[in-house]
C-alpha positions, 0 to 999 in steps of 0.5 A: 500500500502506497505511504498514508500522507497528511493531506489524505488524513485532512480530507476527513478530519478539519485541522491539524490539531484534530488529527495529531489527537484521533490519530494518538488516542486511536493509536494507543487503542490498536496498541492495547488491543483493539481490533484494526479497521484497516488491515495493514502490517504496519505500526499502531500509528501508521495503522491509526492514520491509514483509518483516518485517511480512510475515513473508519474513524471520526473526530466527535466533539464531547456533548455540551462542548461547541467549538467557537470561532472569535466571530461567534463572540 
């Protein structure tokens, strides 16, 4: 499989920041056990972006808690 690149990630997630979080806590889930939803012979964070790029895994704001842009103020 061809290399997973940042851009192909940000196509499914909306910043930067977003992806470096789900990618981490989405790694660390493949690393204690969890099943992949990408099939790949990869390390847990290649795996965890290959997911992202894909699109098996989204980013899911906590309830309650609306980002906000300074022009919302």
């Amino acid at each position: 499989m061809a290399r997973v690149t940042v851009e192909d990630c940000l196509k499914n997630v909306e910043s930067r920041f977003e992806l470096v979080t789900l990618a981490s806590k989405r790694a660390k889930m493949l690393m204690k056990g969890a099943k992949p939803l990408v099939e790949t012979d990869n390390r847990a964070i290649v795996n965890a972006l290959r997911e992202v790029a894909a699109g098996k895994v989204k980013f899911i704001n906590p309830k309650g808690k609306q980002a906000r842009s300074s022009q919302e103020e």
